[in-house]
C-alpha positions, 0 to 999 in steps of 0.5 A: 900406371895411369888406366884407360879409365882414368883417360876419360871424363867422370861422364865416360867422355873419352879423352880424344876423341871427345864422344861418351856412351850412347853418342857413337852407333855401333855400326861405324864408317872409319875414314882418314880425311875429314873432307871424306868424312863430311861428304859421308857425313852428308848421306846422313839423316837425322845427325844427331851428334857432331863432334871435331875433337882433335881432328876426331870428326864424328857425325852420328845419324841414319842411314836407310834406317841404320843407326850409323857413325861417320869418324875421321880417325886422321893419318897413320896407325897411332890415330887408329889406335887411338880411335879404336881403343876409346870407341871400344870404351864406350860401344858394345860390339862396334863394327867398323869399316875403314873407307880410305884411298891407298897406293896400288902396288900392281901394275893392273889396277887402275887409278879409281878401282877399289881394294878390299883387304884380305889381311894386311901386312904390319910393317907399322909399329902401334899394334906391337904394343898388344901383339907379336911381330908374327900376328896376323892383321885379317879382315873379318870374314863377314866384312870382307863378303859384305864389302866384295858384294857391295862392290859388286852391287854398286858395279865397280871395279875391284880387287881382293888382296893384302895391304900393305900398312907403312908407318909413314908416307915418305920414306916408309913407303920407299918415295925419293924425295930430294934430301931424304933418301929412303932406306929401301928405295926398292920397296915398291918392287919387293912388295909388287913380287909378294903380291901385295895389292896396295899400301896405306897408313892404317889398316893393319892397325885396325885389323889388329886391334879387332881381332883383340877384341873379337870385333867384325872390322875390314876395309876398302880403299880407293886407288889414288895412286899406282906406284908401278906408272908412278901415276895419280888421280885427278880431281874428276877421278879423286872425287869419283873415287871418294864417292864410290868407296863411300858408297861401297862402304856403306852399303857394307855396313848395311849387309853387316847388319844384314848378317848380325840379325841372320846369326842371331843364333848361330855363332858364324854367318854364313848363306845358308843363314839366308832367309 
């Protein structure tokens, strides 16, 4: 059996991720597209590590006085698998927030409103190799009130719910595509009257693996798409929407903190721990 340590350098460098300890923040901004991850790269100050190992874009830097890690973790839950399992091999107590951009699956949201995940369907296969088929994929209670405040801050529209997690893009998601037929063409309405919120790649993979090892994690995704009026953003509302679920998921990271320093004796925030 080869073991995880035996995956990275002598020097804790891990295998494909290309980051060793003290390089990576403990508070990190998870997102899939590298383009996404260089324009929150940009918000940082005093970046003082950069890696692209792999597609694994890391920028490691502040932000309003909060040590902060940008990562590009890639599509699909077998790169967020591999993000999160070796970050947790060197960093303490991460907390990650994915900013992604996702399908919505209800007919009233809008192209450009965000959805933060309550929980998150599994209908991908990566976190059956730590868990049953019946454990649930749920946001982090803290996580979900610092992103809804967030939003609400920020005044942008929202949605709180589940999100569905494919394991592809295609017929995973129950797209016709000339040539290759879906084996559930009528997914999109199945999940709709369950109501499922949205549908992306990786989430549920990252709720997973957090809730394994007791971690504060959650996620935001931009509306790029709404499978019901089978519409899509345009470069105006892709870049708009890129900006604001950013903007949301950042100053998520930072009432995270918030309520970290407010449980420093207590083993659950809540308002009461204002002060």
């Amino acid at each position: 059996m080869v073991s995880a340590q035996r995956m990275s350098e002598p020097n804790g460098r891990q295998y494909h991720i290309g980051a060793a300890p003290g390089e990576v923040a403990r508070y990190l901004l998870l997102v899939g597209d590298p383009e996404r991850a260089e324009l929150a790269a940009s918000r940082l100050r005093n970046v003082r590590f950069t890696s692209a190992r792999r597609d694994f874009h890391l920028y490691t830097g502040d932000h309003d006085g909060l040590e902060l890690s940008v990562m590009c973790v890639g599509m699909g839950p077998g790169c967020m698998e591999i993000a999160v399992v070796e970050l947790c091999q060197i960093v303490e107590r991460p907390t990650l927030i994915r900013a992604g951009s996702a399908g919505a699956i209800q007919s009233d949201i809008a192209l450009g409103d965000l959805v933060i995940t309550q929980g998150a369907l599994r209908m991908e296969s990566a976190s059956l190799g730590y868990v049953d088929v019946g454990f649930p994929a749920f946001a982090h209670a803290e996580a979900q009130i610092a992103l809804v405040r967030a939003a609400d801050e920020l005044g942008l529209p929202y949605h709180v719910g589940v999100t569905a997690t494919a394991p592809g893009f295609f017929g995973a998601q129950g797209r016709v595509v000339p040539g290759f037929a879906p084996r559930h063409a009528d997914l999109i309405a199945q999940l709709a009257r369950q109501g499922v919120k949205n549908m992306e790649m990786e989430t549920s993979c990252l709720l997973t693996l957090a809730a394994l090892r007791g971690l504060r994690a959650g996620a935001v995704c931009a509306t790029f798409a709404n499978r019901q009026h089978d519409t899509l953003v345009d470069e105006p509302q892709r870049h708009k929407a890129q900006r604001d679920v950013i903007e949301t998921a950042l100053a998520a990271l930072h009432h995270l903190a918030r309520m970290e320093h407010e449980t420093a004796k207590h083993p659950h925030w809540h308002d009461g721990l204002k002060q």
